[in-house]
N, C-alpha and C positions, 0 to 999 in steps of 0.2 A: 398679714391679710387686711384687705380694707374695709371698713366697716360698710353698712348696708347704704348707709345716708352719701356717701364718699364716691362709691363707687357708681350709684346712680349720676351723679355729678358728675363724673368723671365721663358716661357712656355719652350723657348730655353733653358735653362741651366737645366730645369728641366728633356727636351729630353736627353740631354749628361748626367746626371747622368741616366738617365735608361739605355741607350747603356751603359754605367760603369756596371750598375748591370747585365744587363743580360750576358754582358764576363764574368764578377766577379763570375757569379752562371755556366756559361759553365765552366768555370776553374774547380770548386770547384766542380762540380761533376763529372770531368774528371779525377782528383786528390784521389776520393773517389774512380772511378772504377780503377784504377793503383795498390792504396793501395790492394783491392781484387785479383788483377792480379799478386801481387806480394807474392801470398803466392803458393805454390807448387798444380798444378792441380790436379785432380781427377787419370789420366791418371800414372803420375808420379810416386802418392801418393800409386794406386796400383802393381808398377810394385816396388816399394821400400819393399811392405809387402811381398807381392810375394816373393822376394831375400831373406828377414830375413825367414818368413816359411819353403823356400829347405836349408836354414843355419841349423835351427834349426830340421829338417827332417835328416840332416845329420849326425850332433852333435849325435841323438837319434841314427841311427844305427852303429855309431863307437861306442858308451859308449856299443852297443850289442855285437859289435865284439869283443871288448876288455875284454865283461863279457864271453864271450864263450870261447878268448884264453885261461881265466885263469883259466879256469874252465874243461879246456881240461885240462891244466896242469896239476891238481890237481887230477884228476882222473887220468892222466897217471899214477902221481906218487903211487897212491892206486892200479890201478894193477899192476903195480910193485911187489909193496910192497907184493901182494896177488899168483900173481906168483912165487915169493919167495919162500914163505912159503909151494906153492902146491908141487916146486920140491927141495925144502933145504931137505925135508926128516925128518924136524921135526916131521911134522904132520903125526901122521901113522893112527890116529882110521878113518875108512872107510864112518861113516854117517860125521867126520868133511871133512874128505876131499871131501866128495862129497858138503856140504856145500860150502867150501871154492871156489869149482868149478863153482858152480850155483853163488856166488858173482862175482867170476870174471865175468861170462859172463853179469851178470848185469850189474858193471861196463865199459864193453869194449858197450855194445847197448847203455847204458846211453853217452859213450865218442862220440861215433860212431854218436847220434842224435845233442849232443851240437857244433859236428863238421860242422854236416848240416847247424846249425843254424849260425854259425859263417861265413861259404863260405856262405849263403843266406844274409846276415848280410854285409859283404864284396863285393859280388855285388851290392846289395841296395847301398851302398856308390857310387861307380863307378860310379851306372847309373846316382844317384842324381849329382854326381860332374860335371856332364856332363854339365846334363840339367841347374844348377847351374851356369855354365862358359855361358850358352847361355844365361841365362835370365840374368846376369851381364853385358854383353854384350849391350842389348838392357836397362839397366836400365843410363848405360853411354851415350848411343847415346841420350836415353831420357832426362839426365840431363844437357850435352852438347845443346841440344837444348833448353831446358829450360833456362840454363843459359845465351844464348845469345838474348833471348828473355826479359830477366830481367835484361840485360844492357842497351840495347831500351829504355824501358819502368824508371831505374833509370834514363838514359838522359832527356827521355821527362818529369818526374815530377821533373825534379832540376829546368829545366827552365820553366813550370810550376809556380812552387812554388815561381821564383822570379815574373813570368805574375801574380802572384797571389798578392805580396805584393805590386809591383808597382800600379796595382788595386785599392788596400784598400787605398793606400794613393792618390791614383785621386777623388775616392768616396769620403772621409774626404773631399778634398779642394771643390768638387762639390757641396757637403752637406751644406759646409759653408757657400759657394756661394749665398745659397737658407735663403728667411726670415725664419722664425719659423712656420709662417703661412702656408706658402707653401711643406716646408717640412711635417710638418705633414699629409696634404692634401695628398700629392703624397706617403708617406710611409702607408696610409689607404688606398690609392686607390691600391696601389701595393700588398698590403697583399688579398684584395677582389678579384683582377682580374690575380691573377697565375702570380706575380712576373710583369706583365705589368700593368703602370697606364701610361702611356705615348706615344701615338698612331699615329705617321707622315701620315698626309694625300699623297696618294700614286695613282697619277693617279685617282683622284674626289675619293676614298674610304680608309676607313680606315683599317691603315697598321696594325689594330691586329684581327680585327674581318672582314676584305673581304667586308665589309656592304658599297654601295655606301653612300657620305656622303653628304645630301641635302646643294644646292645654299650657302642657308643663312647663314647655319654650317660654312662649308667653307670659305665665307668671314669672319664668326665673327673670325676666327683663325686665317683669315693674317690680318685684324681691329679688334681688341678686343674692342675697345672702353668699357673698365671696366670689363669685362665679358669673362672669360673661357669658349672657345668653347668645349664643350662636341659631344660624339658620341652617337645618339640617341638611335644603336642601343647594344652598349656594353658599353655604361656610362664613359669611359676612355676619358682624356683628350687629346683634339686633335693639333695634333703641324701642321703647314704649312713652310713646310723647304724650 
């Protein structure tokens, strides 16, 4: 059995390793939501797809325009080629030349529609480049805001990350501190009771569960006289600081 001076020691040491753990786990899941914080929002993520869809909206009615110039071209060259032949004077027999008259005019409605399609084709671009420059616009202010928002947040999880190892090496030496006995006791009480097994009486009640903590309780936790005062009514071990 431990004597009375020992075992107050012992409840003691085992309160500062729970303050260790309980920063130790605010750290650590501060550090967990940083990691999520640190990946590109919802917000950003659509106004990025947004940019590439009027990109790619674009791309498609240039490859239109550029299929309509040369497609004009091409027909220009064929009625040409068909005007030619109406007034070169080669062609004398009457049903070819009326043929060859009815192809032209085919070809000049057919030039005449791929040209519509080209000017509709050519303002689509325009409009899209427009709206393209504006929604680039706002994808820079967004990124610009984002990225100074994820200088913040690398500042606070560097330092962080060192409150995080300084931590783990308090915990080890506090761990140490503690018999085997004890340790185990307080790492099964801490797993059962949501990370607290170690409970500072606080104003007659105890500091995890609110529960006033009866006379008796209370003395045996500043006189233990061999015996861990417990909280009657959340079973954690109770410290008198």
């Amino acid at each position: 059995m431990k004597e009375e001076g020992e075992l107050v020691a012992d409840v003691a040491k085992m309160y500062e390793l729970q303050k260790v753990d309980l920063t130790w786990e605010k750290v650590r899941r501060r550090l967990g939501q940083i990691k999520l914080l640190l990946v590109e929002n919802d917000e950003l993520r659509a106004q990025r797809q947004q940019v590439a869809a009027s990109e790619a909206e674009i791309h498609e009615w240039h490859a239109q325009q550029t299929n309509a110039e040369l497609e004009s071209a091409s027909l220009a060259g064929r009625i040409a080629s068909t005007q030619q032949r109406l007034m070169g004077g080669e062609v004398r027999n009457p049903k070819e030349l009326e043929s060859l008259q009815a192809n032209l005019e085919a070809l000049q409605r057919q030039r005449s529609l791929v040209e519509g399609q080209g000017v509709e084709a050519l303002l689509k671009v325009e409009e899209l480049t427009a709206r393209l420059a504006q929604e680039q616009l706002v994808l820079q202010q967004l990124e610009e805001k984002w990225l100074a928002g994820q200088k913040v947040l690398i500042d606070e999880e560097t330092k962080l990350k060192r409150a995080y190892m300084q931590l783990k090496k308090q915990r080890e030496a506090s761990a140490a501190s503690l018999s085997e006995d004890f340790l185990k006791r307080y790492e099964h009480l801490r797993q059962r009771k949501g990370g607290v097994a170690v409970a500072a009486i606080q104003q007659s009640m105890c500091g995890a569960c609110h529960v006033q903590v009866p006379t008796g309780v209370a003395s045996t936790a500043r006189n233990p006289e061999g015996n861990l005062a417990i909280c009657p009514s959340c079973g954690r071990i109770l410290f008198a600081g």
